[in-house]
C-alpha positions as CSV (number, residue, x, y, z in Angstrom):
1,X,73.7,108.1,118.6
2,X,70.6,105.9,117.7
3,X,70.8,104.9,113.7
4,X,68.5,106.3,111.8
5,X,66.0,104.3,110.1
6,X,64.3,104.5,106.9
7,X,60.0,104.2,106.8
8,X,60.2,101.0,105.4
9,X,62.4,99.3,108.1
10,X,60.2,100.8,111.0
11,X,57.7,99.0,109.3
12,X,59.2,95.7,108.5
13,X,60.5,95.7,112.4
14,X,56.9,96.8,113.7
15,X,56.0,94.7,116.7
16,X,52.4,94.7,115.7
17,X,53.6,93.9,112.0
18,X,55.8,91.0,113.0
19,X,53.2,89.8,115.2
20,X,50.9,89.2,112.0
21,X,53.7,87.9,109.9
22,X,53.7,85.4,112.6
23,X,50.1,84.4,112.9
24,X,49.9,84.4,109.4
25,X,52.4,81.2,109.0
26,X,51.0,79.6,112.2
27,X,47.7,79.5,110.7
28,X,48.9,78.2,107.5
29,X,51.2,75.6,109.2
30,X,48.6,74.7,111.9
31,X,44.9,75.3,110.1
32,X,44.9,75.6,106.6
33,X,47.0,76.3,104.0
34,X,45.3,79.3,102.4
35,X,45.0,81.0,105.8
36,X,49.3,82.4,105.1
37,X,48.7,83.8,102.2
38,X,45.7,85.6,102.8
39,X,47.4,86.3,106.2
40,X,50.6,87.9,103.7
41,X,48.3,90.0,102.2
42,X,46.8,91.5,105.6
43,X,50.5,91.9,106.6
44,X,51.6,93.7,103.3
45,X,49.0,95.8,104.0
46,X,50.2,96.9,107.3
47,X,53.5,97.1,106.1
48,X,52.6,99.7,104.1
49,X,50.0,101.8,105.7
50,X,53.3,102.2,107.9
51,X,56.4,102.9,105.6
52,X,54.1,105.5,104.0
53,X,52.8,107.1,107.0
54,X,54.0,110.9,105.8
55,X,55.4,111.6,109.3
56,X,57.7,108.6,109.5
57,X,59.0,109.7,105.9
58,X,59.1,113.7,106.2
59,X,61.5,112.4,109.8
60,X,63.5,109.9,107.5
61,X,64.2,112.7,104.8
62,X,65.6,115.2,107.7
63,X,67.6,112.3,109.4
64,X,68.9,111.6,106.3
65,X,70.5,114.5,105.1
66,X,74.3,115.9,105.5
67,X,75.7,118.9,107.9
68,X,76.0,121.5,105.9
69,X,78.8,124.2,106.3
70,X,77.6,126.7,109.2
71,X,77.2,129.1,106.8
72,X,74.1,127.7,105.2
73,X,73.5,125.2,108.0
74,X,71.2,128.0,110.2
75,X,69.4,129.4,107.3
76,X,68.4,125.9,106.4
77,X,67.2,124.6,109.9
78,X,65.2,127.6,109.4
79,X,63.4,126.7,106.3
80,X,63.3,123.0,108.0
81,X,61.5,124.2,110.8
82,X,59.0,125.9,108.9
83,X,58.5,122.5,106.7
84,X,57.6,120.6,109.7
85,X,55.4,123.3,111.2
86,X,53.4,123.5,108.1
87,X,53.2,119.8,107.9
88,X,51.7,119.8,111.8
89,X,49.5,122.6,111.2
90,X,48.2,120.8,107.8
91,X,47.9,116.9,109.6
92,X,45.5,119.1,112.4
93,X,43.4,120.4,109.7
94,X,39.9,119.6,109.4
95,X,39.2,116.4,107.7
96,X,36.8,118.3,105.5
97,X,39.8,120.1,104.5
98,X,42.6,117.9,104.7
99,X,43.1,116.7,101.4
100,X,42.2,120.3,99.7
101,X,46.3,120.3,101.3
102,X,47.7,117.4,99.8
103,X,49.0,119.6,97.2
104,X,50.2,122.1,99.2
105,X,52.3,119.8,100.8
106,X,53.8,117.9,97.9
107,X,55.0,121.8,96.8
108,X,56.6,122.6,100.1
109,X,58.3,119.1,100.0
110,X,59.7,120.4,96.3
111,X,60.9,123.5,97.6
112,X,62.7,122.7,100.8
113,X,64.1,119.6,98.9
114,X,65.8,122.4,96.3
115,X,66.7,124.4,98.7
116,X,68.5,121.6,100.4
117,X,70.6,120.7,97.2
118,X,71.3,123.9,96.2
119,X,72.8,124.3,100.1
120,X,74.4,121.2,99.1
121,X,76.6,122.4,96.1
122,X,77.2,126.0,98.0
123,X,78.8,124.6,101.2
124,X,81.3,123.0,98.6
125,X,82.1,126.3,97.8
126,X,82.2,127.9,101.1
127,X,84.4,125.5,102.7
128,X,86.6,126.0,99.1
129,X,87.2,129.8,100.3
130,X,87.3,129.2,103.9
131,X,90.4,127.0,103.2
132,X,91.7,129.6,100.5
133,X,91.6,132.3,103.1
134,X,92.8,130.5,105.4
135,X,96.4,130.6,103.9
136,X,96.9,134.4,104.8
137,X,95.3,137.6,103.4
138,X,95.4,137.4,99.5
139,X,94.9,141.1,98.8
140,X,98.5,141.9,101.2
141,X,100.1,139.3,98.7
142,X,99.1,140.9,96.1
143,X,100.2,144.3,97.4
144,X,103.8,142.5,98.3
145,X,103.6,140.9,94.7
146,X,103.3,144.1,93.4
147,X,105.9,146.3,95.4
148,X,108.2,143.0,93.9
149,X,107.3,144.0,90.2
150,X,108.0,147.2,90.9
151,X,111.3,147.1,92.5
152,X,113.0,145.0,90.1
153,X,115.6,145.5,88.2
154,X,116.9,142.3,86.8
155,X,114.3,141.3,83.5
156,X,114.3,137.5,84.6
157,X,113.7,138.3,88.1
158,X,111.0,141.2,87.0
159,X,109.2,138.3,84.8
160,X,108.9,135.7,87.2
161,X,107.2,138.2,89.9
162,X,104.9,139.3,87.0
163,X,103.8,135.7,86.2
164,X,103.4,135.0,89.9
165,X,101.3,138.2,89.8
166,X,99.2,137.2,87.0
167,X,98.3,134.0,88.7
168,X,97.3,135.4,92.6
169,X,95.2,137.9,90.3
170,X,93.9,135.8,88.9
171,X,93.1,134.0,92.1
172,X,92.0,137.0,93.9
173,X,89.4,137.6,91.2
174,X,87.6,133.7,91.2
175,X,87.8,134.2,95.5
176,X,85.4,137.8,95.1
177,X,83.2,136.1,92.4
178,X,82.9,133.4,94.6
179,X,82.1,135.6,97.6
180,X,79.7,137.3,95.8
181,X,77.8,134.1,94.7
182,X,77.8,132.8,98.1
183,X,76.3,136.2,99.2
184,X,73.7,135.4,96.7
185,X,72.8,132.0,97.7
186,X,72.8,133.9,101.7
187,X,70.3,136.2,100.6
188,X,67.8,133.5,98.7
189,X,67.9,131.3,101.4
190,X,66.4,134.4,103.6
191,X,63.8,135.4,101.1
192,X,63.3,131.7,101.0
193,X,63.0,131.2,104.9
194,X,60.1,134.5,105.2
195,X,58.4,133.0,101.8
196,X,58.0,129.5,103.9
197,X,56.7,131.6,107.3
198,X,54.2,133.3,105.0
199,X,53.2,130.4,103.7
200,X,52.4,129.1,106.9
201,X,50.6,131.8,107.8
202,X,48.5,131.4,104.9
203,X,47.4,128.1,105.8
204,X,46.2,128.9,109.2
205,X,44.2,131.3,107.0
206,X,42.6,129.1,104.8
207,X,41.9,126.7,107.7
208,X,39.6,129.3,108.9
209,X,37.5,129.8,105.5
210,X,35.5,126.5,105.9
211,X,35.4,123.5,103.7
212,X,33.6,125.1,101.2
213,X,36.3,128.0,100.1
214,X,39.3,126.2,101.3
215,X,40.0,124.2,98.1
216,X,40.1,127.4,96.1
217,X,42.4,128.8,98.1
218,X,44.9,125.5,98.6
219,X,44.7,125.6,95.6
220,X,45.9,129.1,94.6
221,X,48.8,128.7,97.6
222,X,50.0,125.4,95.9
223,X,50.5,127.7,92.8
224,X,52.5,130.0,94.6
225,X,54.9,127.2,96.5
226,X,55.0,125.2,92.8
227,X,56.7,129.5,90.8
228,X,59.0,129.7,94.2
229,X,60.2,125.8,93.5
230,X,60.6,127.1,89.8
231,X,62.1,129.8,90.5
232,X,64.6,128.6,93.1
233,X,65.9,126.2,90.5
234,X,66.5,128.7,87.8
235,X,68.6,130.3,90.1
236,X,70.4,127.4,91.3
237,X,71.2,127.3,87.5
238,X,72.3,130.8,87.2
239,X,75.2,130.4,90.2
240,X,76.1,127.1,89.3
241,X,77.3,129.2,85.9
242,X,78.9,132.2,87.6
């Protein structure tokens, strides 16, 4: 697999770059001396019209981030998928228009970038209970743990299964609140996934208005993406505490 590289490498490694990097310390070697670093200053220039082209960084961002656990992994290519199709829809636009957008896409960067951490922390927590049920059904322990209270006799023996009780209760109960919060984080990432379609869709939209309404409304949608970014953090906050 081909490394991934970061904007500011493509750009450093840019034939056309290099090329001027070059000319710029012929000239000053070969004609005169101010002629490099004027010749720098061209190439700087280059060098960053490049590592900041938003294409090279939006692909550097996806490139760059973890597998997820398969749980969250599908609902998150999803949302990913609607991130870049917003951001082709919105580099087509109108010039007239364009930059009414650049807010709207500075939001939907936000959003997909929260929703990528708070997958982050929950895949922890998935793979946690995928390895905690993987050691047998906890709720036929508990069942065997409690036939074991009941059957015995001797108050050592009954006192031992009653601690070992306590503890795979206690177990049981942290595996359904975890379920339950994973659910919860399931469920987001869907409402999440149809807000970023709609958002799309409301772009194409405000494409159509014309120049002279579009601001208005890019404006209004970046609104909209900037409460769902608030939003999704609050509850990241309120499952990281369950």
């Amino acid at each position: 697999m081909a490394q991934n590289r970061s904007p500011w490498l493509t750009a450093l490694i840019n034939p056309l770059n290099l090329a001027m990097l070059a000319l710029a310390l012929a000239a000053g070697l070969c004609a005169a001396w101010w002629l490099f670093p004027l010749g720098l200053v061209v190439w700087v220039v280059m060098v960053l019209a490049i590592a900041r082209d938003p294409s090279l960084v939006i692909s550097a961002t996806m490139d760059s981030r973890a597998p997820l656990a398969a749980r969250f992994q599908a609902p998150f290519d999803r949302i990913e998928r609607s991130q870049v199709s917003l951001f082709n829809t919105l580099a087509s636009a109108d010039p007239r228009i364009r930059g009414s957008f650049r807010q709207v896409q500075a939001e939907t960067d936000t959003l997909v970038n929260q929703a990528y951490l708070l997958c982050q922390r929950m895949s922890a927590l998935e793979n946690y209970r995928l390895v905690t049920q993987s050691g047998g059904n906890l709720d036929d322990q508990l069942k065997g743990l409690q036939a074991q209270v009941a059957a015995a006799t001797d108050p050592m023996v009954k006192k031992e299964y009653e601690q070992s009780l306590a503890a795979l209760q206690d177990r049981v109960s942290k595996l359904h609140a975890t379920q339950t919060q994973l659910d919860r984080v399931e469920a987001q990432l869907s409402s999440l996934s149809s807000q970023m379609d709609s958002a799309l869709t409301e772009v194409v939209r405000i494409q159509s208005l014309g120049p002279s309404v579009a601001a208005g409304q890019a404006a209004a949608l970046a609104q909209t993406l900037h409460k769902q970014a608030l939003d999704l953090e609050s509850f990241q906050k309120e499952v990281g505490t369950v």
